[in-house]
C-alpha positions, 0 to 999 in steps of 0.5 A: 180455875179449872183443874186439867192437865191439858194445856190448850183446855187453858189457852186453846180456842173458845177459851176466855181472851185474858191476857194471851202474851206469851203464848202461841197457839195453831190448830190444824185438821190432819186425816179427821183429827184436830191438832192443836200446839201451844207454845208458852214462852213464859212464867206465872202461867197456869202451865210451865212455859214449853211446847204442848200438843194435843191430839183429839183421836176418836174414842181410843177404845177403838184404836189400836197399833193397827191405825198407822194414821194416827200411830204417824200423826202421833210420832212425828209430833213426838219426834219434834219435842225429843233430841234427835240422837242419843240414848232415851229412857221411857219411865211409865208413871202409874199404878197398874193396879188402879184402872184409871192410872195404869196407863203408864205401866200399860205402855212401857209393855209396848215400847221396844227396849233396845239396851240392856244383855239381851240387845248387844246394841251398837244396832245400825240404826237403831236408837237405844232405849230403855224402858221401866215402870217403877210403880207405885213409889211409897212401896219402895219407900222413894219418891218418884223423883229420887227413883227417876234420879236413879234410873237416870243416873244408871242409864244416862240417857239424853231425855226421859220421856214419861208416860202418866194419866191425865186429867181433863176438865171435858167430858168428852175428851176422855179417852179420847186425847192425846197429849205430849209436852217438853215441859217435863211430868208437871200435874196441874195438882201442886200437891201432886208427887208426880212433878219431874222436870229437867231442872230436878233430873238434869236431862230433858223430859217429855211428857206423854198421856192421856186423860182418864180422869175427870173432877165431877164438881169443883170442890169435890173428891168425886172422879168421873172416868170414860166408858170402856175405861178397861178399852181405853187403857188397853188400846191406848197403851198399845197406840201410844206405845207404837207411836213412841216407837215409831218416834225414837225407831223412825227407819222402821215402820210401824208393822216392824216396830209392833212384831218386834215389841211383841216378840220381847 
């Protein structure tokens, strides 16, 4: 089995026939993207049941907050997986240390936080939001899971929505992918420590990434990362942030969202 993280290289077109019960898949062209959704409906699967969707963007070192069209693409997507109302806590998952798995923490700076002493929140109309990045959880000396526990227990938003790197088993996805998913944080590794799910938090989560990270053979520890790995963090982190703003911020547009986040 190929290692990634990104549902539809497992069940998407082009992949081998297999046994495709409980699974459900379209793909579609929007402004010179490909979108595609996969629905999983049910266990033993190579990825927990739910819905995936996945953008195919040009490279994201080129993009920015400034490409609306994607920003919106993204959003309304997003927007489909999320409560529709309802407080929701963004947690950036990563070390912004480590180039490859900064993206979590990268993105957090970009969300638009809306609760807290400095946002005297009821806003018409604007959602509440609260956003952290944890870092890296064995210097805390908690897990990842029991960090989100608390934080969800403090904030009690109506879904967590997670941010993190992910792995790809394509080349030329890198840098260059979008991926959301209600399934919840759940890393194709199962060793992983980043595995984080409704059933373990009690609220739903959603998952939001991209691959950055590649094996470079089967059997290997070797890793292969896009070129313009800096860029990509950089711009992406700063698109994806635009589009989760737009997603829980939906009466703004995005020029408003962007000049309001940068000015936190």
């Amino acid at each position: 089995m190929r290692y990634t993280d990104m549902a539809d290289e497992l069940f998407g077109p082009g992949q081998e026939a297999g046994d495709r019960t409980g699974i459900r898949l379209a793909t579609l062209r929007q402004n010179g993207m490909r979108l595609t959704r996969v629905e999983i409906s049910r266990d033993g699967l190579a990825r927990p049941r739910g819905r995936y969707v996945t953008l195919e963007t040009p490279s994201l070192s080129l993009l920015d907050e400034r490409d609306t069209a994607v920003i919106e693409l993204a959003a309304e997507e997003l927007r489909a997986l999320l409560p529709p109302e309802g407080p929701v806590l963004v947690l950036g998952v990563g070390n912004r240390r480590v180039t490859a798995d900064a993206l979590g923490p990268r993105t957090v700076q970009h969300v638009l936080v809306t609760m807290g002493a400095s946002h005297p929140l009821p806003l018409r109309g604007i959602r509440p939001v609260a956003a952290v990045a944890p870092g890296v959880s064995q210097s805390a000396g908690l897990s990842l899971q029991e960090l989100a526990r608390a934080l969800v227990g403090a904030v009690r938003p109506t879904a967590l929505l997670c941010v993190d790197s992910l792995c790809s088993s394509e080349p030329q996805r890198l840098g260059r992918t979008i991926q959301f998913s209600d399934t919840g944080l759940a890393p194709a590794d199962p060793g992983s420590s980043r595995h984080l799910d409704a059933a373990g938090l009690g609220v739903p989560v959603v998952a939001a990434g991209v691959p950055t990270l590649m094996e470079a053979a089967e059997g290997r520890d070797l890793v292969v990362a896009p070129r313009a790995l800096d860029s990509v963090i950089a711009h992406g982190a700063a698109l994806l942030g635009a589009a989760i703003n737009r997603a829980l911020q939906p009466r703004l547009t995005v020029n408003q969202l962007c000049w309001l986040a940068s000015q936190a």
